[in-house]
N, C-alpha and C positions, 0 to 999 in steps of 0.2 A: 280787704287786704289779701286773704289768704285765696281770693279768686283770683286776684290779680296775679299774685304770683304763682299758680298752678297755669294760669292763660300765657304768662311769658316761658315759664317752662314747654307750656305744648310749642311755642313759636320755635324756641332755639332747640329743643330735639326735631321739629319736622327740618329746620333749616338745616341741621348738622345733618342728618339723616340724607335730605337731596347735593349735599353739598359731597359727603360721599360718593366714589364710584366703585361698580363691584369687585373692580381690577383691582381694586386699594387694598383688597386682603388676599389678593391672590399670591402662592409662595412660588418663585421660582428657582430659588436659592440652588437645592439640588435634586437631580435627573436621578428617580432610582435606577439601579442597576435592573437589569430585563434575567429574569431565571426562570430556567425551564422547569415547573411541578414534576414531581417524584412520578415514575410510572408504577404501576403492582413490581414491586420488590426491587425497584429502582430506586436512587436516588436523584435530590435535586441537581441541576446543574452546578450549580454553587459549593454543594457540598464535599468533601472528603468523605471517601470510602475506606473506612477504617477496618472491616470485613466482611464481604460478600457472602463467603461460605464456597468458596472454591481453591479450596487450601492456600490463603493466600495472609498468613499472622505476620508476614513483613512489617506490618506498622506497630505492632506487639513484640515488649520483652518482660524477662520480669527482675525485679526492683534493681537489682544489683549489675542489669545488664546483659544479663547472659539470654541465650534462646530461649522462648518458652517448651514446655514441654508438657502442655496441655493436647489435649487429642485437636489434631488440626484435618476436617475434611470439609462433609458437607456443612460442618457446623461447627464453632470451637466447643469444644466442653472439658469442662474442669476435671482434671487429675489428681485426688487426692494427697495431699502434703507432698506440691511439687513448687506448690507458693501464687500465692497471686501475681497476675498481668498486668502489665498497664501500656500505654502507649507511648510510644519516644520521640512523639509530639505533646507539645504543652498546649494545656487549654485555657480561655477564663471565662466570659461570656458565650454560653453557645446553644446551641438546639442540637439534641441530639434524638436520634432515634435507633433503637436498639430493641432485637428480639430477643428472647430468652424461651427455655423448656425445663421443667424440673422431670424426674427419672417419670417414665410413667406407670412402673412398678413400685408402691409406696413402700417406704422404709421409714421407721422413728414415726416422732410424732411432734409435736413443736416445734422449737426452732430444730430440731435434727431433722428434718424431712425439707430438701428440696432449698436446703440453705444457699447460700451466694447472695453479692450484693454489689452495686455502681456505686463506686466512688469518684464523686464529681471530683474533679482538683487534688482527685487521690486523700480527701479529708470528709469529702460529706456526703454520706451514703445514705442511696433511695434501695432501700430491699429491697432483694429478691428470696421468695421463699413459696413453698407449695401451703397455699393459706384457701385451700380447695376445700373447705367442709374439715378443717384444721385450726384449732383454736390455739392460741398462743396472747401471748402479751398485746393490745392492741398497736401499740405504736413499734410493734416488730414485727408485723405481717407485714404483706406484700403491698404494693402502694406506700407505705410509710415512709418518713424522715425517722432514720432507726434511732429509737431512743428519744425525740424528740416532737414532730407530729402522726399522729393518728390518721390516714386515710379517711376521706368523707364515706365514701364507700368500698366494698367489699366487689372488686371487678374480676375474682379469678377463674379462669378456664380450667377443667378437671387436668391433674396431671397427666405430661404426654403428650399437653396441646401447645403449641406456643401460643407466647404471650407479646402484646407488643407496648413496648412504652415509649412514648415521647416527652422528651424532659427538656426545658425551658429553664435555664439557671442563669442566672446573674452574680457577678461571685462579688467578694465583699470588695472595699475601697479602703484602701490605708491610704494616714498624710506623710508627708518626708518624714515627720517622726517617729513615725511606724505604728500610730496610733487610729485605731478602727474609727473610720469616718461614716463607712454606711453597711449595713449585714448582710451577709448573701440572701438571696432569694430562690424560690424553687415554683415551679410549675408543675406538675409530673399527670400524662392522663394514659392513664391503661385500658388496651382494649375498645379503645375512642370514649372512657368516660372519665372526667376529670375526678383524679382521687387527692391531690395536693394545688389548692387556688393560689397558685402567689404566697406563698409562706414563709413568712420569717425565719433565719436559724439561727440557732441562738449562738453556735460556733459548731468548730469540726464534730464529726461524730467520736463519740467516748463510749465504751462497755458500765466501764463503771464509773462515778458521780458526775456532775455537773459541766455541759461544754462550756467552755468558751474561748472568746478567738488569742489567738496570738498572729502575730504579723509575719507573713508568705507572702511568698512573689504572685506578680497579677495573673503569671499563665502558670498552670503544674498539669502532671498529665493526668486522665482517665485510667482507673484504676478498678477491674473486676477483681473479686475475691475468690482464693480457694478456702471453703468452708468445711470440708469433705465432700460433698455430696456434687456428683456425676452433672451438676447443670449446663445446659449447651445455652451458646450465642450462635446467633446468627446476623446476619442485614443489618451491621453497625455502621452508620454515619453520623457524620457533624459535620452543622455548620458553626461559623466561627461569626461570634455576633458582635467582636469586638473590631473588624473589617469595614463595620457597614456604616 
């Protein structure tokens, strides 16, 4: 009995099998769009150039609207309590790639050395910090979900040098009720070594006790911090991943 019915199953999977053709799982639904890869300190075709590093902060204000008034040339870098930046385009889904430099004269020590940080959605921040042979709290060094994940590893270049990160976010999902359907996500690889795999967050970033989400719009803009500490941008882009 139990041959028998192993010998009819080999029949009806060879017969399903030929009866298949290989066009039957082919998708042609849709034609991805054609984009030209980034060149050495280009951007992709696809992307917005949010700053080159040729005085050009036109896509930068800071909160309340007014100009920024961060040092704008070869590079932006932060101006001690002049207030954080962010951009006056909204973001949700996107890939960004963004340079940064901590002072390369060291001052302080923990988190006062080399402080700043990306605020994806202007809520949830991957640090920036001089984490060079600088020991601090794990999940506030450089690489981190501040407050939240710990870095797989320790990618930083000596202060002075820049740093490059590429950040892969997925931002969270609210229903008409306003109630959280799915949590953001993060990617983040510095210096080309993945320090954040796809990670949970548990909600916006908070200094002090426990995040968690409350309900925001699907686009908010990109948000650099002023921390005190002198850090430059450079070669910011995004692309918008909710387009594709």
């Amino acid at each position: 009995m139990k041959f028998s019915m192993l010998f009819l199953g080999m029949i009806f999977f060879s017969y399903y099998s030929f009866a298949q053709k290989a066009q039957d799982t082919e998708d042609w639904s849709r034609k991805p769009e054609t984009v030209t890869p980034a060149k050495r300190g280009k951007a992709p075709s696809d992307a917005l150039v949010l700053y080159s590093g040729k005085k050009d902060a036109g896509n930068w204000q800071h909160p309340n609207g007014d100009p920024i008034k961060w040092k704008d040339g070869k590079s932006l870098t932060v101006v001690a309590k002049t207030g954080d930046v962010q951009t006056k385009e909204a973001f949700g889904d996107i890939q960004l790639h963004i340079e940064w430099r901590t002072p390369r004269k060291v001052t302080g020590s923990s988190q006062g050395r080399g402080n700043s940080g990306i605020f994806l959605m202007g809520l949830y921040e991957v640090q920036v910090l001089d984490s060079y042979e600088n020991e601090t709290y794990y999940n506030g060094q450089a690489g981190s979900v501040y407050k939240q994940q710990i870095p797989l590893v320790n990618s930083c270049r000596p202060p002075g040098k820049w740093q490059v990160y590429d950040i892969f976010f997925t931002a969270p999902r609210f229903n008409e009720e306003k109630i959280l359907q799915t949590p953001a996500y993060v990617t983040v690889v510095q210096n080309g070594i993945v320090v954040q795999n796809h990670v949970e967050l548990a909600g916006p970033t908070v200094f002090v006790g426990e995040p968690q989400y409350k309900f925001h719009p699907d686009k908010l803009p990109i948000k650099l911090q002023d921390h005190g500490n002198p850090v430059s941008y450079r070669s910011i882009w995004v692309r918008d991943l909710l387009k594709k």
